[in-house]
C-alpha distance (Angstrom), angle and dihedral (degrees) to the residues before:
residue distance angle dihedral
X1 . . .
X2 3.92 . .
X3 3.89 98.5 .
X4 3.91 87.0 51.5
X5 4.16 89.7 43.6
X6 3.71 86.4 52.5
X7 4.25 101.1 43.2
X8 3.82 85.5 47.9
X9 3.57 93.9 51.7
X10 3.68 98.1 43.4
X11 4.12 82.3 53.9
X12 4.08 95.2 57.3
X13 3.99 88.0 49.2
X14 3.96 86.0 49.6
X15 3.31 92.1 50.7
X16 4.31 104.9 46.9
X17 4.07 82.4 48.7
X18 3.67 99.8 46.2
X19 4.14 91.3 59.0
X20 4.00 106.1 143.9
X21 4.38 87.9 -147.0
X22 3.52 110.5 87.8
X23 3.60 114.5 -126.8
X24 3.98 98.2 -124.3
X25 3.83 82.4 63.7
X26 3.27 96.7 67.1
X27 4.14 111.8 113.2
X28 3.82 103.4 -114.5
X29 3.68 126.7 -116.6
X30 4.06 98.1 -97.2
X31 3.91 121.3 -120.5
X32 3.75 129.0 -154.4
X33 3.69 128.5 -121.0
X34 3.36 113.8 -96.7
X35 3.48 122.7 -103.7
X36 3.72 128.1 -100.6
X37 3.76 107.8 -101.9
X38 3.80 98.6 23.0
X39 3.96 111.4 161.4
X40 3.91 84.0 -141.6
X41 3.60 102.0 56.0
X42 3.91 112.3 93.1
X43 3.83 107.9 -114.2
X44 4.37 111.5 -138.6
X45 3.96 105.4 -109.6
X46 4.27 102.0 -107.8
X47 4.17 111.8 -85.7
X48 4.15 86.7 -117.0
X49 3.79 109.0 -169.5
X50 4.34 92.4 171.3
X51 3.89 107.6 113.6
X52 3.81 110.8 -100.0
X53 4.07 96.9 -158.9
X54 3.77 135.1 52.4
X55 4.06 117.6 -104.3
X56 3.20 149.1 168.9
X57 4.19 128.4 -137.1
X58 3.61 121.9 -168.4
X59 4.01 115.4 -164.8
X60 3.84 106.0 -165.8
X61 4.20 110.8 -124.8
X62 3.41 105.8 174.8
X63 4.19 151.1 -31.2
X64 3.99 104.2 -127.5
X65 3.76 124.8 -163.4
X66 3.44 103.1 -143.0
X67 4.07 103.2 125.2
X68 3.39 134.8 75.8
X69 3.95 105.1 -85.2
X70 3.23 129.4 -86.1
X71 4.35 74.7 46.9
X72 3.72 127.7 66.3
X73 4.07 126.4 143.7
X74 3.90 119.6 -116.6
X75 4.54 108.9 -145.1
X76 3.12 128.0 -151.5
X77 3.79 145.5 165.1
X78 3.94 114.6 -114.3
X79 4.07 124.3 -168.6
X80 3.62 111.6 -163.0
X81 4.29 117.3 -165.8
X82 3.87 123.0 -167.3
X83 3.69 106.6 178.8
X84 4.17 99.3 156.2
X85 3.84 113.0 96.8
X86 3.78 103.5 -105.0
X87 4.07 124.5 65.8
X88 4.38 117.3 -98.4
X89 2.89 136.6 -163.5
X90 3.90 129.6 -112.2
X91 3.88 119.3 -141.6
X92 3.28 117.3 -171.2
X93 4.34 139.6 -174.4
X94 3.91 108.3 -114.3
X95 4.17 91.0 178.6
X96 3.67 138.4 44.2
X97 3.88 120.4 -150.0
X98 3.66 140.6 147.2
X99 3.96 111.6 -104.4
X100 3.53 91.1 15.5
X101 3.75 116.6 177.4
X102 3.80 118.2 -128.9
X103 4.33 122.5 -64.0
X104 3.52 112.9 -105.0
X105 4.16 112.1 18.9
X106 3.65 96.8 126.2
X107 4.20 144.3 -14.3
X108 3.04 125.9 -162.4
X109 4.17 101.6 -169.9
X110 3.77 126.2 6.6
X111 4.15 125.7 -151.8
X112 3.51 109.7 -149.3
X113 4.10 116.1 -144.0
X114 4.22 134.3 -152.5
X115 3.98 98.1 -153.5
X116 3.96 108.4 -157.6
X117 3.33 120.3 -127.0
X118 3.69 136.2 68.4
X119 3.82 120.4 -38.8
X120 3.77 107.2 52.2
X121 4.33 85.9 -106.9
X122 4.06 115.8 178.3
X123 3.39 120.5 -178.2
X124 3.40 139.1 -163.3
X125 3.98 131.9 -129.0
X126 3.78 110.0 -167.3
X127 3.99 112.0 -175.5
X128 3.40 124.1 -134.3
X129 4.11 130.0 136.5
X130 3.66 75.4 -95.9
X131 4.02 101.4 32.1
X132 3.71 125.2 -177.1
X133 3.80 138.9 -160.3
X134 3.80 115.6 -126.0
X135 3.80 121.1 -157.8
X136 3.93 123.3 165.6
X137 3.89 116.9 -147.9
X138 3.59 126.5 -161.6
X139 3.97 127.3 -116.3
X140 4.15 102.4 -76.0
X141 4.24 94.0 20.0
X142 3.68 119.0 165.1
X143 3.51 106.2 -172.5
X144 3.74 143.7 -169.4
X145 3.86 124.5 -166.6
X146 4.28 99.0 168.2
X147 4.26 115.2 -175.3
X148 3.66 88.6 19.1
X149 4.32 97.9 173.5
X150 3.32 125.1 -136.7
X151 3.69 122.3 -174.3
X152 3.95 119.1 -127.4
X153 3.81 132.8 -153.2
X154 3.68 112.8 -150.6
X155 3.59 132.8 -26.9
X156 3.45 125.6 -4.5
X157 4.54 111.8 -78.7
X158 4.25 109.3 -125.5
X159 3.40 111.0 -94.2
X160 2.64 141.5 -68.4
X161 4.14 96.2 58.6
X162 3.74 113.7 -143.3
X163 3.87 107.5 -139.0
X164 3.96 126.1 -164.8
X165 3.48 118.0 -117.8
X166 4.23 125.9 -178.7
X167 3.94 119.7 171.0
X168 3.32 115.8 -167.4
X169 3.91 153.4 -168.2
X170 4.02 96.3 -141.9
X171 3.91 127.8 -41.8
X172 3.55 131.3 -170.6
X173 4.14 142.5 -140.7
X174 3.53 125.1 -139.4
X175 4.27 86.1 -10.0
X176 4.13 83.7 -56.2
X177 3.86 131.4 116.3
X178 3.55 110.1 -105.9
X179 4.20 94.1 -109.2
X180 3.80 88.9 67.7
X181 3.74 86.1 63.6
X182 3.77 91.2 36.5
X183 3.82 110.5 38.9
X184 3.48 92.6 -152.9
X185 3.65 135.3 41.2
X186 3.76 122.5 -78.5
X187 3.84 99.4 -149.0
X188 3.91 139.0 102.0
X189 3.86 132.5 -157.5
X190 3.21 125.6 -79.5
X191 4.01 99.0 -94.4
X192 3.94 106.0 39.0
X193 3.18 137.5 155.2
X194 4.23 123.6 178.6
X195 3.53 141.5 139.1
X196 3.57 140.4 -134.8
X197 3.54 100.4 -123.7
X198 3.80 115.4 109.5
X199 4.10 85.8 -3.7
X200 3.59 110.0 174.9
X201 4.10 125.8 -119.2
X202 3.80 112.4 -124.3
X203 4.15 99.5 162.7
X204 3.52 151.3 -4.7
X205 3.72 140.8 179.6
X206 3.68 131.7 -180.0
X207 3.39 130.7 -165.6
X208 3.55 128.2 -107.9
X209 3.69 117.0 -85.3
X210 4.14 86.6 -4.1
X211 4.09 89.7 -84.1
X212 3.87 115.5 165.2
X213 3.70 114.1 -116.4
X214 3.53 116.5 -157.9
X215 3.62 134.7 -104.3
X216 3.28 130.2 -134.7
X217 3.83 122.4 -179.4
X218 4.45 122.1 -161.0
X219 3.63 120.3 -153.0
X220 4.14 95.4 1.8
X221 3.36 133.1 172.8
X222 4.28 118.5 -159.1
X223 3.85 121.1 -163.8
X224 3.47 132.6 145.2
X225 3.57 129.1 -136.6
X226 3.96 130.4 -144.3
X227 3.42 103.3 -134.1
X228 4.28 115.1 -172.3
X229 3.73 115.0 -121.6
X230 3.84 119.3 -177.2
X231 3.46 116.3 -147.0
């Protein structure tokens, strides 16, 4: 009995192995959809088209002639966005000169400036050989500084004009905050939008015998923006 229980198993295992249908051609066992709502479906990350980073756009208006040649001021309008969570600073160019050094190495007196228009926006002017204005926005900002002046040496630079720009987390003058320079905040809400024209003069402070304190900026960001000027 045990050779014959053996043979006749050896056949059956012969036979399941020896099948002429391929086993990837078997039909497979069918699975329904998932259900809306499923915890174990993957969700799509959001399509979010809101800026992530703070910047600074500067549309050119116009180049006025109101100086005593070589001088003249270039305007434009500038939009400023802070969308991260915590409030930055906004450095801006207040000049325009061939071979100029670097924005915001040293000041050595700062005019502080009510812009009209909506938005409460106060800005600062620090002065330097290459001077800068200062503005701090607060987290979410949309901002709008329109005929913003900056002064110009000499003729007109090709287009397009390559503007300074340095965002910040905090910087100080002379090893101070910039409110003991400015007496009052330099800041706006955080929809604004105000001009320069016919801004109004709230402070000033120079320092003694004009010497150039230094600047030192925390968590900044430099780039420079190609701006286009028609001639």
């Amino acid at each position: 009995m045990r050779p014959f229980v053996l043979t006749l198993g050896l056949e059956l295992f012969m036979g399941c192995t020896s099948s002429s249908r391929p086993m990837q051609d078997l039909e497979p066992t069918p699975v329904p959809p998932p259900e809306p709502g499923d915890p174990a479906v993957p969700h799509a990350p959001a399509d979010s088209k809101e800026p992530t980073v703070s910047s600074a756009h500067f549309t050119f208006v116009r180049h006025q002639h109101d100086r005593r040649p070589p001088l003249s001021t270039l305007v434009f309008d500038v939009s400023l966005r802070n969308p991260g969570a915590r409030a930055r600073w906004f450095l801006l160019p207040d000049s325009v000169a061939k071979g100029q050094r670097p924005m915001a190495t040293g000041a050595f007196g700062v005019n502080v400036l009510s812009f009209p228009g909506t938005g409460n926006v106060v800005v600062a002017n620090f002065e330097d050989v290459s001077g800068f204005y200062a503005l701090q926005l607060p987290p979410g900002a949309e901002v709008e500084l329109r005929g913003l002046q900056l002064r110009l040496a000499g003729a007109l630079p090709a287009s397009p004009l390559p503007l300074e720009v340095i965002i910040a987390d905090g910087f100080t003058v002379g090893g101070q905050p910039p409110e003991a320079w400015t007496k009052v905040p330099a800041t706006a809400e955080a929809r604004a939008d105000a001009t320069q024209q016919d801004a109004k003069p709230i402070a000033a402070f120079t320092a003694p015998d004009l010497k150039t304190a230094p600047v030192e900026l925390q968590g900044a960001e430099r780039f420079t923006e190609l701006v286009p000027v028609p001639n």
